[in-house]
KEKE-3310 file (N, C-alpha, C; in steps of 0.2 Angstrom, whole numbers, plus 5000, padded with zeros to 4 digits):
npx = (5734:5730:5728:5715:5707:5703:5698:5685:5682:5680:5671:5658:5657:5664:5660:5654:5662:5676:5669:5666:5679:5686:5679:5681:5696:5697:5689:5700:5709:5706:5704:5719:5722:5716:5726:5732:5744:5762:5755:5740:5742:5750:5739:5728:5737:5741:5726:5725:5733:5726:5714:5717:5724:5716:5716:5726:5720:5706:5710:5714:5705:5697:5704:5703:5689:5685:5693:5700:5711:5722:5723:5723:5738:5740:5731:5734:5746:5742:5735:5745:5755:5745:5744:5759:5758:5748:5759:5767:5758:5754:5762:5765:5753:5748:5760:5755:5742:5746:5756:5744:5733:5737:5745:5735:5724:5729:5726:5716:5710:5715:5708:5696:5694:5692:5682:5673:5679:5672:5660:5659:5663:5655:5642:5645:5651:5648:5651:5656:5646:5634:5636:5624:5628:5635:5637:5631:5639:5654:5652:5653:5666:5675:5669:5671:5685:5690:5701:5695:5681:5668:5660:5649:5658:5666:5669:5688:5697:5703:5717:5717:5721:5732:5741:5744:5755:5755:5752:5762:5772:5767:5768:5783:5791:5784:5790:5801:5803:5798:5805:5813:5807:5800:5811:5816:5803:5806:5818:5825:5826:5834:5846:5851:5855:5864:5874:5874:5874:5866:5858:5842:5835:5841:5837:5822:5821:5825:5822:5808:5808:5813:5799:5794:5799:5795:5782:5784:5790:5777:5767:5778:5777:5766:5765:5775:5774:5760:5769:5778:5770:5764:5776:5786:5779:5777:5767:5752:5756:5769:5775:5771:5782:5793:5795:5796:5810:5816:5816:5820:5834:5837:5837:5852:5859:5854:5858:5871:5871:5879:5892:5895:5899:5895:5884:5871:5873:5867:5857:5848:5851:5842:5832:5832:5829:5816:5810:5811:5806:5793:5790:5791:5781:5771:5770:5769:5758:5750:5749:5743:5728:5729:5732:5721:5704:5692:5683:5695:5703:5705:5708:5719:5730:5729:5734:5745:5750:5754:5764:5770:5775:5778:5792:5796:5796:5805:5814:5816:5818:5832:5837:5838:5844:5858:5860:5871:5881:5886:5885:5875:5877:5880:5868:5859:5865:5859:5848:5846:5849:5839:5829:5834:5834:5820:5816:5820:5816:5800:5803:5807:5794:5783:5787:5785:5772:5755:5746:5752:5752:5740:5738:5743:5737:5732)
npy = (5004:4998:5003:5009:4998:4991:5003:5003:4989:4991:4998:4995:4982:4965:4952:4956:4965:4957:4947:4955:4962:4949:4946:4956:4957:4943:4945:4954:4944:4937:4947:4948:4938:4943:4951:4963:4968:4975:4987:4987:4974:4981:4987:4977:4973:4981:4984:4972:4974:4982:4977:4966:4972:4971:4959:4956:4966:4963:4948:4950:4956:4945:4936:4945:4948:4934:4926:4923:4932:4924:4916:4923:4922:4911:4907:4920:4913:4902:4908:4915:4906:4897:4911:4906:4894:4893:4901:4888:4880:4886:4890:4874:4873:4884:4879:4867:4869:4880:4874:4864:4871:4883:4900:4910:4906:4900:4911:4915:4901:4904:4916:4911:4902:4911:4917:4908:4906:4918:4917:4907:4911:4923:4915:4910:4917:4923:4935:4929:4932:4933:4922:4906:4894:4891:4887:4893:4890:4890:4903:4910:4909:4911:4929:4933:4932:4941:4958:4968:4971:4974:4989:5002:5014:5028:5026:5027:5040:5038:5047:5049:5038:5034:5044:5038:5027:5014:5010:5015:5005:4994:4997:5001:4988:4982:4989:4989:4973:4968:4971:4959:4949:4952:4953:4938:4934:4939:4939:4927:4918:4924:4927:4914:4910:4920:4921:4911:4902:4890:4882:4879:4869:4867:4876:4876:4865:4869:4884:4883:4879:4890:4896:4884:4884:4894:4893:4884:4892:4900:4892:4891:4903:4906:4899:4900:4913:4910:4899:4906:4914:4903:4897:4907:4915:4926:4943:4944:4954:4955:4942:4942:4950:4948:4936:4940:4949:4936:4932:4942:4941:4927:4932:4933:4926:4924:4937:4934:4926:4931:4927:4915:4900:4888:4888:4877:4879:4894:4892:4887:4896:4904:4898:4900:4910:4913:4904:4914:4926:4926:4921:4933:4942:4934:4938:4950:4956:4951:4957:4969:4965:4962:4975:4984:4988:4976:4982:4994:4986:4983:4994:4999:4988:4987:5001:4997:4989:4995:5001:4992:4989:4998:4999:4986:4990:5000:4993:4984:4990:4996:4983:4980:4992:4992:4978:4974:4982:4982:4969:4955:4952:4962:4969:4958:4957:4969:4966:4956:4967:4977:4970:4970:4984:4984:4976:4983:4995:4991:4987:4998:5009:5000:4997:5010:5011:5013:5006:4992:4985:4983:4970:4964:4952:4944)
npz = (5261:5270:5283:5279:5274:5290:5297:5290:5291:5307:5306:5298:5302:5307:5299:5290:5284:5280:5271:5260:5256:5253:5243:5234:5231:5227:5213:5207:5211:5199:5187:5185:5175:5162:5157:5146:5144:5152:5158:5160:5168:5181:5184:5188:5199:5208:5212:5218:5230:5234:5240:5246:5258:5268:5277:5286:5297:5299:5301:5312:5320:5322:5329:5341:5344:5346:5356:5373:5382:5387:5377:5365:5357:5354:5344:5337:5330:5323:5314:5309:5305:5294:5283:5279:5278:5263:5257:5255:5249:5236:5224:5220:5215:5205:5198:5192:5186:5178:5168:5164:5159:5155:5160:5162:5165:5178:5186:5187:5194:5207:5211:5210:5222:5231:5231:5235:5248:5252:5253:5262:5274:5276:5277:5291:5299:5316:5328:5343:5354:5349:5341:5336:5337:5349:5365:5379:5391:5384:5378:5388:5394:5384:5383:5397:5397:5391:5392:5387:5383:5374:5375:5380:5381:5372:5355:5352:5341:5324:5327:5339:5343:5336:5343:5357:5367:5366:5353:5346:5352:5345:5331:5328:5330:5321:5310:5308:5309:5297:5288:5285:5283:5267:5264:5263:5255:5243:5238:5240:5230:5217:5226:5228:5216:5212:5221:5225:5217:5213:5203:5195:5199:5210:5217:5216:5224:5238:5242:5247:5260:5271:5271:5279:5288:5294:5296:5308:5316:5319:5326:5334:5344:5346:5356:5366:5372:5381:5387:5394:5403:5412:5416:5424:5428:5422:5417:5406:5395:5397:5393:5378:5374:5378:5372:5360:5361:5361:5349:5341:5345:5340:5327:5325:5318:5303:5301:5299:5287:5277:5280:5278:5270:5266:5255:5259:5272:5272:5268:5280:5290:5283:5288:5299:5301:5296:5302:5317:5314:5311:5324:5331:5322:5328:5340:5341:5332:5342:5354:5351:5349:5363:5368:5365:5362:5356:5345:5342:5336:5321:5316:5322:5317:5305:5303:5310:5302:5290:5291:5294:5281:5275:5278:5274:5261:5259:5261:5253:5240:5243:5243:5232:5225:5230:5230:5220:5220:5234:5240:5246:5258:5268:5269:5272:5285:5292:5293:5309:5315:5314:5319:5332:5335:5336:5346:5357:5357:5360:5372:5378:5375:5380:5393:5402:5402:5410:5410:5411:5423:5427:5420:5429:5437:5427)
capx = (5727:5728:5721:5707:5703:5706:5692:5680:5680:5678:5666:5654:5658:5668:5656:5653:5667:5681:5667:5665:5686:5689:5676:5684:5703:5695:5688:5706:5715:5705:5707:5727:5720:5715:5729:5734:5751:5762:5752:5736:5745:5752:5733:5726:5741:5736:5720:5723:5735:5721:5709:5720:5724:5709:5718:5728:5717:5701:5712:5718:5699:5695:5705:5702:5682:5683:5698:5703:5716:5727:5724:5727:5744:5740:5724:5738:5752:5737:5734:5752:5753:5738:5745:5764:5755:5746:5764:5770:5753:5752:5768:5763:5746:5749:5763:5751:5737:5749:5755:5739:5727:5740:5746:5730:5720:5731:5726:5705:5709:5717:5705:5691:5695:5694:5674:5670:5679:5670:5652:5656:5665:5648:5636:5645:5653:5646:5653:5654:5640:5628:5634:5620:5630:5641:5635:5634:5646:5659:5653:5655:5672:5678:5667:5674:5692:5694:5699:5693:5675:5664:5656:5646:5661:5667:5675:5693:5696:5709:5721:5718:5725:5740:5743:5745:5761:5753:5751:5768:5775:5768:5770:5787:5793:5784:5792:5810:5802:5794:5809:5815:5800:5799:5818:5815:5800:5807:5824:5832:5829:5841:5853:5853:5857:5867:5878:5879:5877:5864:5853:5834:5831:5842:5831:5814:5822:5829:5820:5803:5811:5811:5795:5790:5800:5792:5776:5783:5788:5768:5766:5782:5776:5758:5762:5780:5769:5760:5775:5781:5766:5764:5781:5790:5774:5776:5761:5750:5758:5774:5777:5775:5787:5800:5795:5799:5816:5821:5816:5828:5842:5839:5839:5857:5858:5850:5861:5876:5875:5887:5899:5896:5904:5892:5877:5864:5872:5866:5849:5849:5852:5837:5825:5831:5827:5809:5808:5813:5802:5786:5789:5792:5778:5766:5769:5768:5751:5744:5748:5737:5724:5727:5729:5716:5699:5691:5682:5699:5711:5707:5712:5728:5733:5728:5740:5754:5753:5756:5771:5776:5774:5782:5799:5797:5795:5808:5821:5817:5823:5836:5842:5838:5850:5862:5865:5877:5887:5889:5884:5870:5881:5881:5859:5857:5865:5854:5840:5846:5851:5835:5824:5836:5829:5811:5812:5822:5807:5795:5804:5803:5789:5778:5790:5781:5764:5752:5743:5756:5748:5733:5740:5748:5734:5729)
capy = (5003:4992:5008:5012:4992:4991:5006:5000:4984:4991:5002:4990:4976:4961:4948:4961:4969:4953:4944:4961:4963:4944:4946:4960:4954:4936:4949:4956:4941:4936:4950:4947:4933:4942:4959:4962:4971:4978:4994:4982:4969:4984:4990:4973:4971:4987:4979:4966:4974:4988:4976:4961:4973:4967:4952:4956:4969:4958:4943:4950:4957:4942:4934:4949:4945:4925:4922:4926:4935:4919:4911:4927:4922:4904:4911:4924:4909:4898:4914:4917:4898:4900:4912:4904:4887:4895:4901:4884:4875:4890:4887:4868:4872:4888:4879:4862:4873:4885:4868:4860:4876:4892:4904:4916:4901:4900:4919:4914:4897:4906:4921:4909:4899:4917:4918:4901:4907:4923:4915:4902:4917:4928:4911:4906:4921:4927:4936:4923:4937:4931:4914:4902:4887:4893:4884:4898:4890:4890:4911:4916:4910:4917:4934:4935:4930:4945:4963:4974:4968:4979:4992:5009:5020:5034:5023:5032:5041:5036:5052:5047:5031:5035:5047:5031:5022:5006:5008:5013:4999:4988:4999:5002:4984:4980:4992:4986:4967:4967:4971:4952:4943:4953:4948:4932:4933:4941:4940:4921:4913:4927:4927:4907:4908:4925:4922:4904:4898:4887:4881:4881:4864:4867:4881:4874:4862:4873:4888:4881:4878:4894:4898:4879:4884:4899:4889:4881:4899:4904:4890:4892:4910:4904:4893:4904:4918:4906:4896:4912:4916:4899:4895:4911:4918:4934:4946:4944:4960:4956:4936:4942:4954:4945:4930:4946:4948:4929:4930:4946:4936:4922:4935:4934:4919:4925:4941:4930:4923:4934:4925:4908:4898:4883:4887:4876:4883:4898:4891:4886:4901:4908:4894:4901:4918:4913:4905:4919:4933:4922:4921:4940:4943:4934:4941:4961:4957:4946:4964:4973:4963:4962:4979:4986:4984:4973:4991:4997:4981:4982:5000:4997:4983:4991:5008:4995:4983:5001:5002:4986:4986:5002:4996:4982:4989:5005:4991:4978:4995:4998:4979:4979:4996:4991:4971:4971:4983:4983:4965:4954:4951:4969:4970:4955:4960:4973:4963:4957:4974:4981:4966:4970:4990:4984:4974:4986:5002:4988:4985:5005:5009:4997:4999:5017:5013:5013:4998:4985:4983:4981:4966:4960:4946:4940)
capz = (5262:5278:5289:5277:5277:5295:5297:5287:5294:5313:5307:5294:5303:5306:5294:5280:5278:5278:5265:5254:5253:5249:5237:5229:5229:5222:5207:5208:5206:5192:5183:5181:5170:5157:5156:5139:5144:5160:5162:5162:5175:5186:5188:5193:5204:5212:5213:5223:5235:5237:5243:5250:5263:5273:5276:5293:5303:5300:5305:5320:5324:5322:5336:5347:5345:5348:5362:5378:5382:5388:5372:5358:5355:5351:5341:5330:5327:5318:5309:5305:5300:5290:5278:5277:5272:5259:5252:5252:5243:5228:5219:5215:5214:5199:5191:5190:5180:5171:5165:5158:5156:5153:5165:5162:5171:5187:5188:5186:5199:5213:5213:5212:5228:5235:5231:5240:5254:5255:5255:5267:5279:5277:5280:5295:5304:5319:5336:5351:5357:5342:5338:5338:5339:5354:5371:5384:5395:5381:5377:5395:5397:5380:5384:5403:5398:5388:5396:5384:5380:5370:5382:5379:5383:5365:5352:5350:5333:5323:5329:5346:5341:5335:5351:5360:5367:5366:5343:5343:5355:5339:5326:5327:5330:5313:5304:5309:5306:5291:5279:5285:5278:5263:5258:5262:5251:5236:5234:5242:5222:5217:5231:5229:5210:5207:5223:5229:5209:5211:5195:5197:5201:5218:5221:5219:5232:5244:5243:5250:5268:5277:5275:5279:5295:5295:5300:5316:5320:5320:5331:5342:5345:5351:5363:5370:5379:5386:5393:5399:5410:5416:5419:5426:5430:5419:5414:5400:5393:5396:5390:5372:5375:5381:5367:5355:5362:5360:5342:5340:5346:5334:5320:5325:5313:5298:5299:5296:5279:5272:5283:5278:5264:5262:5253:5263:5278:5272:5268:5287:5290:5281:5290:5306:5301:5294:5312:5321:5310:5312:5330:5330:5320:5329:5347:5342:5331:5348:5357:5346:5351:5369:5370:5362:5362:5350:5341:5337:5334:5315:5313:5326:5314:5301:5303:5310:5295:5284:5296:5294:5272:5271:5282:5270:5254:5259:5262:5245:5235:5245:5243:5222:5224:5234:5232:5215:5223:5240:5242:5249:5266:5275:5268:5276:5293:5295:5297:5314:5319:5314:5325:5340:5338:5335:5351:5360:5358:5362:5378:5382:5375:5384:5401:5403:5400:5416:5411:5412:5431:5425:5418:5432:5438:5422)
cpx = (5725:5723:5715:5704:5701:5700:5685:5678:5678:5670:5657:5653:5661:5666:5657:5659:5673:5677:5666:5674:5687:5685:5680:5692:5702:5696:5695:5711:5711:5706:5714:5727:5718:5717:5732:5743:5752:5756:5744:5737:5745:5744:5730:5729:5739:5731:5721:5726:5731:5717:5712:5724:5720:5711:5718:5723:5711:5705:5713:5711:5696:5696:5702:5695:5681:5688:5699:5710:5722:5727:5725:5734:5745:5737:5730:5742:5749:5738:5739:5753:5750:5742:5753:5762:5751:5752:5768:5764:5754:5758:5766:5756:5745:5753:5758:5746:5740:5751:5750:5736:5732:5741:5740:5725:5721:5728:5718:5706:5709:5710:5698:5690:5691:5687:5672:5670:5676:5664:5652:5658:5657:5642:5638:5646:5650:5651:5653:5647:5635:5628:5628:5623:5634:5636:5636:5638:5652:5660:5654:5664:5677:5675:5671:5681:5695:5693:5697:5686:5671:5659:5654:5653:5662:5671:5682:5696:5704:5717:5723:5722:5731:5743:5746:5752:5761:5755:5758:5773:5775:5770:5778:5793:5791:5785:5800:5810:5801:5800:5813:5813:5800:5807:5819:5809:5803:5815:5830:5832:5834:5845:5855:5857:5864:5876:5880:5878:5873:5858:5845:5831:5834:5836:5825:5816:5824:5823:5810:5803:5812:5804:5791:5793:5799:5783:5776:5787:5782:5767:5770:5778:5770:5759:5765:5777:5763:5762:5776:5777:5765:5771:5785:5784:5773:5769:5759:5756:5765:5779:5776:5781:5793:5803:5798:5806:5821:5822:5821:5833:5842:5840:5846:5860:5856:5856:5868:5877:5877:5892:5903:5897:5900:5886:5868:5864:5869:5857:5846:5846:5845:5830:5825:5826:5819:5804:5806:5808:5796:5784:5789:5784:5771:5764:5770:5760:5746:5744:5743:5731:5724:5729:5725:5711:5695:5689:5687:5705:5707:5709:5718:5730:5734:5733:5748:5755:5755:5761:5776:5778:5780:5792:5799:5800:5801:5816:5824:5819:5826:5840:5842:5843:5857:5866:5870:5883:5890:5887:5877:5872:5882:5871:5858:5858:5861:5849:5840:5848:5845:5829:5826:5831:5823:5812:5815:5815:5801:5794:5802:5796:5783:5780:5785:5776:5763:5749:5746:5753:5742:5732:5740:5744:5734:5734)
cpy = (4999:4997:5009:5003:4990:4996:5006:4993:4984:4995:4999:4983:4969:4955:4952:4962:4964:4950:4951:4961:4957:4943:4950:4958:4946:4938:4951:4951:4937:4938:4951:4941:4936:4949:4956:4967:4974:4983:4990:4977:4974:4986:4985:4971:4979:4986:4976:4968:4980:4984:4968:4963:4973:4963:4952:4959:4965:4951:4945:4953:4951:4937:4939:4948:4938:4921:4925:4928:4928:4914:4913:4925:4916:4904:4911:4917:4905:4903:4913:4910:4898:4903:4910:4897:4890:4899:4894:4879:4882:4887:4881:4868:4877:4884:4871:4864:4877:4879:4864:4865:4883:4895:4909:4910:4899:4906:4915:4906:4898:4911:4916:4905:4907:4919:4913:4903:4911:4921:4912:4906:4921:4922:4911:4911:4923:4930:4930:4927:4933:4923:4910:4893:4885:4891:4891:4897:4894:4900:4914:4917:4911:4926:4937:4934:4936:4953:4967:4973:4972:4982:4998:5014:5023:5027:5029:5034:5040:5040:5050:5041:5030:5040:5042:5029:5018:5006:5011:5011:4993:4991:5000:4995:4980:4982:4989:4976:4963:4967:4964:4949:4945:4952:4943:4929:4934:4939:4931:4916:4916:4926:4918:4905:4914:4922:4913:4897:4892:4887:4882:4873:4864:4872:4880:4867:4865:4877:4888:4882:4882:4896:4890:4881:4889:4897:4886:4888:4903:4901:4892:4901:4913:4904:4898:4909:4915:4901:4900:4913:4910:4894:4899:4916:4927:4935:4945:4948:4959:4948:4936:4947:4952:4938:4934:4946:4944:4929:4936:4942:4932:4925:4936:4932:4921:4931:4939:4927:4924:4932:4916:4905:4893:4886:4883:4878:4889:4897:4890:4891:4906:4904:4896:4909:4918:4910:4909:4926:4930:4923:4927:4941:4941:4935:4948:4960:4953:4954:4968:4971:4962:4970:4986:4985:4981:4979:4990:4993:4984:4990:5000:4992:4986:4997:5003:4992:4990:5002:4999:4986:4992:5003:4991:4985:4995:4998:4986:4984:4995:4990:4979:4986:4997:4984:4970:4974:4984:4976:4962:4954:4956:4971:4965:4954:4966:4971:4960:4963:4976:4977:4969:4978:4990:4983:4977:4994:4999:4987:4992:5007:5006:4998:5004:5018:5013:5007:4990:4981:4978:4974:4960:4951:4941:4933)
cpz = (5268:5283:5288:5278:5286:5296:5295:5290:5303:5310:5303:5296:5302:5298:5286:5275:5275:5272:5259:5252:5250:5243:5232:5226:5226:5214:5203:5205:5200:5184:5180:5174:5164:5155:5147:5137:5152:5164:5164:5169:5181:5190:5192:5200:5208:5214:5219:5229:5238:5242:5248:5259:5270:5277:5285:5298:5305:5302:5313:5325:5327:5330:5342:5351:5349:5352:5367:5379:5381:5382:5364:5354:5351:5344:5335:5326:5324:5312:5306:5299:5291:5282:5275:5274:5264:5254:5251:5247:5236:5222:5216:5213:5205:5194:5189:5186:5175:5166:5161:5158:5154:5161:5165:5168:5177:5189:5191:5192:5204:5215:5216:5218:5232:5237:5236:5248:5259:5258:5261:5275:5280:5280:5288:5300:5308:5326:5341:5353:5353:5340:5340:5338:5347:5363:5376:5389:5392:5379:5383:5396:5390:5382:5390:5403:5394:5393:5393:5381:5376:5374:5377:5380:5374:5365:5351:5343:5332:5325:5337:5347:5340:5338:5355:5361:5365:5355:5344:5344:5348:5333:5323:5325:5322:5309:5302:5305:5299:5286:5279:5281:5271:5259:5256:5254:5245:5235:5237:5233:5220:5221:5230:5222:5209:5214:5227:5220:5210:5204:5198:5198:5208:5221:5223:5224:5236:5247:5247:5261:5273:5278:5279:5288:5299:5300:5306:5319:5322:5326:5338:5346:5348:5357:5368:5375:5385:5392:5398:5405:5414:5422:5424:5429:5429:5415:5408:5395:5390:5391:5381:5371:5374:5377:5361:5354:5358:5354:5336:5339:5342:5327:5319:5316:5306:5294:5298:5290:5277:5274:5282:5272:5260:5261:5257:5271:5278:5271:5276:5290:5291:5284:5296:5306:5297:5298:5317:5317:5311:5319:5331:5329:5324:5338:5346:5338:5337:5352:5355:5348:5359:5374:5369:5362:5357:5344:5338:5335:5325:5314:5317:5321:5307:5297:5304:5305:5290:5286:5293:5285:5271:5274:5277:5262:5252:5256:5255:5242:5239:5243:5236:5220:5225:5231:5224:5215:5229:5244:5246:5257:5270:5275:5274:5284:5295:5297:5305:5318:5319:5319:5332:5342:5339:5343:5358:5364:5360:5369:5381:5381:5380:5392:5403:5403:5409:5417:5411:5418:5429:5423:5424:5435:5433:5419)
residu = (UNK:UNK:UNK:UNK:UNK:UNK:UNK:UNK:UNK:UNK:UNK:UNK:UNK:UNK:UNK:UNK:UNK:UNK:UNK:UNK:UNK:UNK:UNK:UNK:UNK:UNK:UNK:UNK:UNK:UNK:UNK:UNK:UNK:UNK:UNK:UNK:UNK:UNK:UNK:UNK:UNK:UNK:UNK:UNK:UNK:UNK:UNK:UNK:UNK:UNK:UNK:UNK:UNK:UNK:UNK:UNK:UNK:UNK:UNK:UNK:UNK:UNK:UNK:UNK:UNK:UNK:UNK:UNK:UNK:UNK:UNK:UNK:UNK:UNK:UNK:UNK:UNK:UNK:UNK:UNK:UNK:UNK:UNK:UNK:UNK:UNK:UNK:UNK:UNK:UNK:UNK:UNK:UNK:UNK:UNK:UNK:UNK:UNK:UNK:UNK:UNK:UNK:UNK:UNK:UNK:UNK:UNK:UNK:UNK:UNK:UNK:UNK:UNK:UNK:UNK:UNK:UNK:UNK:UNK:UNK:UNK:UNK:UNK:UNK:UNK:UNK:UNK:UNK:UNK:UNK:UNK:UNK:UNK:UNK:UNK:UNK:UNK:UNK:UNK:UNK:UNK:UNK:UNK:UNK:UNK:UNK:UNK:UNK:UNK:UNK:UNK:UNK:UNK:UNK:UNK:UNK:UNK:UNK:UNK:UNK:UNK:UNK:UNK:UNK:UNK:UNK:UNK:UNK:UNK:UNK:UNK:UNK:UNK:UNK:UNK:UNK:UNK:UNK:UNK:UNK:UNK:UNK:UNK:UNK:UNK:UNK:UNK:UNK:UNK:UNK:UNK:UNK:UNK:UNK:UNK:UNK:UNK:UNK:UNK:UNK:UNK:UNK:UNK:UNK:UNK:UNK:UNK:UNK:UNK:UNK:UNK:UNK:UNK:UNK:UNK:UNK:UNK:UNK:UNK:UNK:UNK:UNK:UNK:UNK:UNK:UNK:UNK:UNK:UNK:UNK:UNK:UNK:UNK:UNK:UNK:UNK:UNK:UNK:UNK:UNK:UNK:UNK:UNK:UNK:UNK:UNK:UNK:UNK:UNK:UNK:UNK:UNK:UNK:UNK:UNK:UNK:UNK:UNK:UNK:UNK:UNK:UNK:UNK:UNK:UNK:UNK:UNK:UNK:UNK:UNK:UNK:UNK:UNK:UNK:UNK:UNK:UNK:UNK:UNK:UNK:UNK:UNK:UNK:UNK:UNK:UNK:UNK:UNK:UNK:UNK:UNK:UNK:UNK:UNK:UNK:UNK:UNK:UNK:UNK:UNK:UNK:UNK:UNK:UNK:UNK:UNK:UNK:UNK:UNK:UNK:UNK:UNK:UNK:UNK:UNK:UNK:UNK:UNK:UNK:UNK:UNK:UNK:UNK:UNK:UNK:UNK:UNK:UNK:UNK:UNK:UNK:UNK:UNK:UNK:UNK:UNK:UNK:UNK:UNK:UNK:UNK:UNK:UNK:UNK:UNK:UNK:UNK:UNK:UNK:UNK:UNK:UNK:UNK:UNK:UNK:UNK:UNK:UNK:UNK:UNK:UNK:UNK)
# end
C-alpha cells in the first residue's frame, strides 16, 4: 500500500491525506481491541498495515516541502529517530495498561493517541508557501534552498517514475536494506533465548538497545552528509552516498554474530547493526527527496518503501524457514552482504546519471 498512499497523498494533498490515514490506522488500531478470534485479528492487522502505509511517503514529503536541500538529511534522521523512539516508549507504555485495564485496552489507548495526533497534524499543517506563522525571511530561504521547487511544468506519471535511474538508485538499496531492520525487529527475542539461552528477564534488558542505538544512527546519518559536503567538499548528491557506503561497511559487524561466543558481544553486535541500518536508511530516503520534486517524493517513497517491505518480508520467511536448520549465523551474514550490494548499485546507478552536475555547486 505504500505507492497507493504515496499517490493519494501527492495527489489530495499533503495536510488531508497524512490527517485522513492516521485517522484511519488510529480506527485500525482500535479495532484489534475488540477481535473475537485470529481471522478477526488478522483483518484488523491488515487494517492497520493498509492505512499505516501513509507513514513514510508523507513523512518524506513532508521534509521535501519544509527544508532545503542542505538540511534534508538532518530533517529524515529526526524522522527516522522519531519512529525508533516510538518503539522504545510502546512496550512500557502497552505492558503498563495491559497490566491495570487488560490487553483489549492497550489496543483502544495506542489507536487513540493516533486521533489527537491527526487533528493537531490537520489544524496546524501548512506548506512553508501558505504558512501563516513563517516570517518571509525564514520562507525565502527554505523556498530558494531547495532545487526542485513546485513549478507549472507535467507532473510525471507513476510509469514514468519508475523509468528512472534516480527510483532505482533508492529502490534498490532499500530492498537489500530493509530485511536487516526487519530481523532486528522480529526475531533478536528468539535468537537471544533459543540460541544464546537467555530467560526473559535478560531479554527485556538487553533486547531494547539496538534500536536505542538505532536512534543515534538517525541522527549520525543527518549530520554525516553534511559533514561530508563541508568537510571534503562533496556534492549534495553525492555525500549521502558515500555516508551509505560507510554504513555498509559497519554492517560488517552485525554479519558476524554467528562468529561470537559471548552473548552481549552479540547484542553489541546487534546495536552496531541497528546503527548502521538507521544510518543507511536515512541517507537513500533523504535522496528521495533531493532528487525528486516535492510532487512526486510521496509516490517515489512510496514504490521504494514497497521495495524495501517486500526485501524484508521475503527475507523474515526465509529466516522462520531456514533458522532451525541451517542456523542463525550464515541468515545473519547476509545482511552485510546484502547492504554492501545495496550500496554498491547506488554507487552505479547514481555514477550515470546526468544530474550529478547539477549538483555540483550546491
Amino acid at each position: 500500500m505504500q505507492p497507493v498512499c504515496g499517490l493519494i497523498v501527492d495527489a489530495i494533498g499533503l495536510r488531508l491525506g497524512f490527517a485522513l490515514f492516521a485517522a484511519l490506522w488510529s480506527i485500525a488500531g482500535c479495532l484489534q481491541g475488540g477481535v473475537t478470534g485470529w481471522l478477526s485479528l488478522a483483518g484488523a492487522r491488515g487494517l492497520m498495515g493498509l492505512t499505516e502505509a501513509a507513514a513514510i511517503p508523507a513523512g518524506m514529503k513532508a521534509v521535501a516541502e519544509w527544508f532545503p536541500d542542505k538540511e534534508k538529511s538532518i530533517a529524515v534522521g529526526f524522522f527516522n529517530v522519531g519512529a525508533s523512539l516510538g518503539a522504545l516508549i510502546a512496550p512500557p507504555l502497552v505492558a503498563a495498561v495491559t497490566l491495570t485495564l487488560g490487553w483489549r485496552a492497550a489496543f483502544g489507548v495506542t489507536g487513540a493517541v493516533g486521533f489527537f495526533w491527526a487533528a493537531v497534524w490537520y489544524a496546524f499543517y501548512r506548506p512553508p508557501s501558505k504558512h501563516p506563522l513563517l516570517s518571509p525571511e525564514e520562507r525565502e530561504r527554505i523556498l530558494s534552498g531547495q532545487s526542485h521547487p513546485d513549478g507549472s511544468a507535467r507532473k510525471p506519471s507513476a510509469p514514468e517514475l519508475l523509468a528512472t535511474r534516480r527510483f532505482w538508485a533508492i529502490a534498490i538499496p532499500r530492498f537489500f536494506a530493509e530485511p536487516a531492520w526487519q530481523t532486528f525487529s522480529f526475531w533478536i527475542p528468539l535468537y537471544l533465548a533459543s540460541e544464546r539461552h537467555m530467560d526473559l528477564k535478560q531479554i527485556a534488558l538487553f533486547a531494547w538497545l539496538p534500536f536505542l542505538a538505532a536512534d543515534f544512527g538517525g541522527a549520525f546519518g543527518g549530520y554525516v552528509a553534511p559533514f561530508l559536503m563541508k568537510a571534503f567538499g562533496i556534492t549534495l548528491v553525492w555525500s549521502p552516498i558515500w555516508g551509505v557506503v560507510l554504513g555498509a561497511l559497519m554492517m560488517i559487524g552485525p554479519a558476524s554474530i554467528g562468529l561470537v561466543s559471548s552473548p552481549y558481544t552479540a547484542i553489541a553486535l546487534f546495536c552496531l547493526g541497528g546503527f548502521a541500518h538507521q544510518t543507511i536508511s536515512v541517507l537513500v530516503n533523504t535522496l528521495s527527496a533531493d532528487l525528486f520534486d516535492s510532487r512526486e517524493v510521496g509516490a517515489v517513497s512510496g514504490f521504494a518503501g514497497m521495495a524495501a517491505w517486500t526485501g524484508g518480508l521475503g527475507f523474515s520467511l526465509l529466516v522462520g524457514a531456514l533458522a532451525d536448520t541451517l542456523g542463525y549465523g550464515p541468515l545473519f551474514g547476509l545482511l552485510g552482504v546484502f547492504d554492501l550490494i545495496g550500496a554498491a548499485a547506488l554507487v552505479v546507478l547514481i555514477g550515470g546519471e546526468r544530474y550529478t552536475a547539477r549538483f555540483a555547486a550546491a
